[in-house]
C-alpha positions in Angstrom: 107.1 84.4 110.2 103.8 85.9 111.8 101.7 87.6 109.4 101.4 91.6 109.6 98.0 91.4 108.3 94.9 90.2 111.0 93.0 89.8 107.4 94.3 89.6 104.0 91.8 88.8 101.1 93.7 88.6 97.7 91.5 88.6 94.0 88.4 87.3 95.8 85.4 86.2 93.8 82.6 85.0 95.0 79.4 84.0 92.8 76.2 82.5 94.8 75.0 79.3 93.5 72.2 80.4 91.3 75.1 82.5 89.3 75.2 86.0 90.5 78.3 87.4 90.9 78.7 89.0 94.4 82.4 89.9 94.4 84.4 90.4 91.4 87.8 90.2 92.2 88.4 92.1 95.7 91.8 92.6 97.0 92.1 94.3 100.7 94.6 94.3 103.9 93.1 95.0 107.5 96.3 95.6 109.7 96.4 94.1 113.0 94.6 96.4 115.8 93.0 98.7 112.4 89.9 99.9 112.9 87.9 100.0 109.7 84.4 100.6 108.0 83.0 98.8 105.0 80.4 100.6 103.3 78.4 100.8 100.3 74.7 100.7 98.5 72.6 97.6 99.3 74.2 94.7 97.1 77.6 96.3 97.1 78.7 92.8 98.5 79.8 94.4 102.0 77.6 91.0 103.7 79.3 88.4 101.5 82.9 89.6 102.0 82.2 89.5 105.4 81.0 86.2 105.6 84.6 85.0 104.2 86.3 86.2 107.0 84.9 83.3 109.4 85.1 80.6 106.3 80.9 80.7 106.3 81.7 81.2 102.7 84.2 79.6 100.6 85.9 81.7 97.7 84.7 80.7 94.3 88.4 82.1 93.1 91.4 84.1 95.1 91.9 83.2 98.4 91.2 84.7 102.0 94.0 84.6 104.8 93.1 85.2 108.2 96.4 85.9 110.5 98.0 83.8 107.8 95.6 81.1 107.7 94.1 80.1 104.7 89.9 80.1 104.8 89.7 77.3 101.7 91.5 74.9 104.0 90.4 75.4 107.7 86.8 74.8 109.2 84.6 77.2 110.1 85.0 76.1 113.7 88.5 76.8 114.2 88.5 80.4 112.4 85.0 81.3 114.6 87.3 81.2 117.7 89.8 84.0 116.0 87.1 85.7 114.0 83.8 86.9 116.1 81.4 88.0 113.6 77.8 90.0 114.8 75.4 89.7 111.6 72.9 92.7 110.7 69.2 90.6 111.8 70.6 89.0 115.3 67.6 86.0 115.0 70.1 84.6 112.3 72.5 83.9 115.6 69.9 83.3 118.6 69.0 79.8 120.1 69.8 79.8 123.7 66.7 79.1 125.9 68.0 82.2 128.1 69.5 85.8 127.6 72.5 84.4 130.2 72.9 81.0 128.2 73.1 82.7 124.8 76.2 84.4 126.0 77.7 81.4 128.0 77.5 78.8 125.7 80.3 80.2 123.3 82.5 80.2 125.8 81.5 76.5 126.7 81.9 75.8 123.4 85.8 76.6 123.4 86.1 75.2 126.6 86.4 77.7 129.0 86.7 77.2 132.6 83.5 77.2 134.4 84.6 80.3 136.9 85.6 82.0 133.9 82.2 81.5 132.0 80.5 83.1 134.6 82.7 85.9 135.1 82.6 86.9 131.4 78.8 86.4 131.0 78.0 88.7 133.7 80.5 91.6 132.5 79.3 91.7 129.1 76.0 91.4 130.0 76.4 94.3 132.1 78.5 96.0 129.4 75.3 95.9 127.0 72.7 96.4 130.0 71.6 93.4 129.8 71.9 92.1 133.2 68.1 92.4 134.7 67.1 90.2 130.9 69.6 87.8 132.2 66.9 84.0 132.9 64.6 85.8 130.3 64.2 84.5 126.5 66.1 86.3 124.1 63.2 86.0 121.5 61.2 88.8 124.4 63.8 91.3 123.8 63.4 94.1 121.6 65.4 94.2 118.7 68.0 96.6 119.4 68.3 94.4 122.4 68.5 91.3 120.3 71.7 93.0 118.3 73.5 93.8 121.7 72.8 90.3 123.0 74.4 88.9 120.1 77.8 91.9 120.4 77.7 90.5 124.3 78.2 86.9 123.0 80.7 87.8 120.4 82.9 89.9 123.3 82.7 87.3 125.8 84.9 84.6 124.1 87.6 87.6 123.0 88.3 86.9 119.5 91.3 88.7 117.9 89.4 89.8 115.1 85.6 91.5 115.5 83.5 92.3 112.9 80.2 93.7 112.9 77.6 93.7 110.4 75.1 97.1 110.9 75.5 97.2 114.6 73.4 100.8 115.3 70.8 99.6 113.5 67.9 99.5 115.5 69.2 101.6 118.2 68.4 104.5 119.7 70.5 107.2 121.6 71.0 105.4 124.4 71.7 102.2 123.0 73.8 103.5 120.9 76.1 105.0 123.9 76.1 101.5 125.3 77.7 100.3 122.0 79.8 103.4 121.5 81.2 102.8 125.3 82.0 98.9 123.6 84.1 100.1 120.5 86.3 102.5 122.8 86.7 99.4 124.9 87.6 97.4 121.7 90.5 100.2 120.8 91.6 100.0 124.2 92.2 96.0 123.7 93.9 96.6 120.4 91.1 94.4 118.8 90.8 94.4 114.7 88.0 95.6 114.0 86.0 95.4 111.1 82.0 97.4 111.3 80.0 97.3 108.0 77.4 100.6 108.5 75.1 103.0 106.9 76.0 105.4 110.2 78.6 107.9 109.1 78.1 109.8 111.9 79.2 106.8 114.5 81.9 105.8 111.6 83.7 109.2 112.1 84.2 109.0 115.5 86.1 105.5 115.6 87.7 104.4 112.3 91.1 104.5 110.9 89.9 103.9 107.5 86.9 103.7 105.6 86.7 100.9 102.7 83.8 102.1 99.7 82.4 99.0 98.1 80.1 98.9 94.6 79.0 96.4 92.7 81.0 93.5 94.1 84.1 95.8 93.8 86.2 98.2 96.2 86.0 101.6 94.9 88.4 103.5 97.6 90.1 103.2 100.5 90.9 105.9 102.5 91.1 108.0 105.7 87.1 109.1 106.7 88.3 112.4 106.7 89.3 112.0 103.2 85.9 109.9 101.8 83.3 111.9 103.8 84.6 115.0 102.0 84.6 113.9 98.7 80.8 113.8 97.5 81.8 112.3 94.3 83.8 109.3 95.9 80.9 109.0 97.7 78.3 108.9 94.9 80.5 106.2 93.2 79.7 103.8 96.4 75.9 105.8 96.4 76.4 107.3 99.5 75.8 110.7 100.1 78.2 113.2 102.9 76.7 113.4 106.2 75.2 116.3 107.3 78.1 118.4 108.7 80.5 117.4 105.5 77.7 118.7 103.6 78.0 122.5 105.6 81.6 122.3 105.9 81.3 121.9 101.9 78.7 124.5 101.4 80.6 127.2 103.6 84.1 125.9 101.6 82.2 127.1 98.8 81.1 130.4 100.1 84.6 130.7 101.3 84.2 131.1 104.8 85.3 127.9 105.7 87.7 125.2 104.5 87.4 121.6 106.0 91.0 119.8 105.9 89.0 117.2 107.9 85.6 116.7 109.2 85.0 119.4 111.2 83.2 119.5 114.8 80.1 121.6 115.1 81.9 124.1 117.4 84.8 124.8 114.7 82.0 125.4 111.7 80.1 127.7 114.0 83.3 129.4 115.3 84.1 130.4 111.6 81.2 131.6 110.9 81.2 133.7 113.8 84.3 135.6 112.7 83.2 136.3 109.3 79.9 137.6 110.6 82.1 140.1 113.0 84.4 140.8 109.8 
C-alpha cells in the first residue's frame, strides 16, 4: 500500500559525534504535495533534520521514512533522486567547471537522455536568470547567484520531494521574484515542499503549514496564520511576528481591528480608515 506521507520521521534523535544532542526525539508528517516551513533560533536543529531526509545523516534512534522508504537502510544515492535538497551556503554543493555543467551533470548522473539534459538545463537556467552565466565558473557568481544556481540544479532532475535550506538569503528584491516565480511553479507541479527560513514575509505567501523547532524539539505545528499571530508561540521557537502581525496585534489591542488571519496591508489600512470617519 503506497504511503500517504512524502516524509514521515517518527521519535528521531540525532546526537553529532562529539555528543551534542541535536534532536531529541522529533516526530513529524509532511503530506504529499504540503507545502511547509521549518523554522526556529539558530541551533534549533532545523539543518540536521533536514539532512535526514536525503539519508546524509543516519538517525542515532527512531527512524525516517521517505514515501515509505526507510533512510537507515537505503543509500544516499538512491533517496537524492526522490529527495532534492538546496543547502543554506551553496559552495557546500558547487564543483562543475561551468554554470551549464553544474546543472547538467545531475541529470547525467540519473541517466537522462542527452536531448533531455539539454532541454532541462536551459529552462531552469532561464528560470533563475541564469542563462547569459551559462560557460562561466560558478565560483564568479555572486552569492545570491550561487543559491539559485544550486535551486536550478535541484529543479532540473524533478525530485518528488524539494527542500530548501534559507533559500532568500542573500537575495534581493529581484532575486527574490525569480525564486518566488519558482515556488508557484513548484505548487503548480504538486511538489512536497519543505523551505527552512528566517523570511516570514515570503513564508506567508506560500505555506500550508509552518513547523516551530527549539532546542532539538518541535514546539508547534500549525497554519501561518495561526503561528504568526501568536507572539508567545513565537517567542517559544525565539522568533518574533513580522511586522504587519505586529500592527494587526497592536490595532487588535486598541480595538479597531481584529486579525482572524494575517492581514494584507490594504485590509489594516481600510479599518483604520473607517474608524477615523467614525
Amino acid at each position: 500500500m503506497e504511503s500517504e506521507a512524502a516524509i514521515q520521521v517518527e521519535n528521531l534523535r540525532y546526537v553529532y559525534p562529539g555528543g551534542y544532542e541535536a534532536l531529541k526525539g522529533v516526530n513529524l508528517a509532511v503530506k504529499k504535495g504540503e507545502f511547509i516551513a521549518i523554522m526556529g533560533e539558530n541551533g534549533s536543529g532545523k539543518t540536521t533534520l533536514i539532512k535526514h531526509f536525503n539519508g546524509v545523516l543516519k538517525p542515532t534512534e527512531g527512524r525516517v521514512l521517505i514515501d515509505g522508504v526507510d533512510t537507515r537502510e537505503t543509500p544516499v544515492s538512491k533517496l537524492s533522486r526522490k529527495v532534492g535538497i538546496v543547502f543554506q551556503n551553496p559552495d557546500h554543493q558547487l564543483f562543475s567547471e561551468t554554470v551549464w555543467d553544474e546543472v547538467a551533470f545531475p541529470m547525467k548522473n540519473f541517466g537522462f537522455p542527452e536531448q533531455v539534459v539539454k532541454e532541462r538545463t536551459e529552462r531552469f537556467l532561464k528560470l533563475m536568470g541564469l542563462y547569459s552565466y551559462r560557460d562561466k565558473s560558478p565560483y564568479l557568481l555572486s552569492l545570491g547567484e550561487r543559491k539559485r544556481l544550486t535551486i536550478a540544479a535541484v529543479l532540473a532532475y524533478d525530485p518528488e520531494i524539494i527542500v530548501l535550506d534559507e533559500p532568500t538569503a542573500g537575495q534581493d528584491y529581484i532575486q527574490k521574484e525569480h525564486i518566488s516565480g519558482t515556488m508557484n511553479l513548484l505548487r503548480t507541479m504538486q511538489k512536497t515542499v519543505v523551505i527552512v527560513t528566517h523570511d516570514m514575509e515570503f513564508v506567508v505567501q506560500y505555506v500550508d503549514r509552518i513547523v516551530l523547532m527549539s532546542r532539538g524539539r518541535i514546539v508547534a505545528s500549525a497554519s501561518p496564520h495561526e503561528v504568526l499571530l501568536n507572539p508567545s508561540l513565537l517567542a517559544s521557537a525565539g522568533l518574533m511576528p513580522p511586522q504587519l502581525a505586529r500592527l494587526a496585534l497592536q490595532l487588535s489591542r486598541a480595538g479597531i481591528y481584529t486579525p482572524r488571519r494575517l492581514p494584507e496591508t490594504g485590509e489594516i489600512v481600510d479599518a483604520v480608515l473607517k474608524r477615523w470617519h467614525r
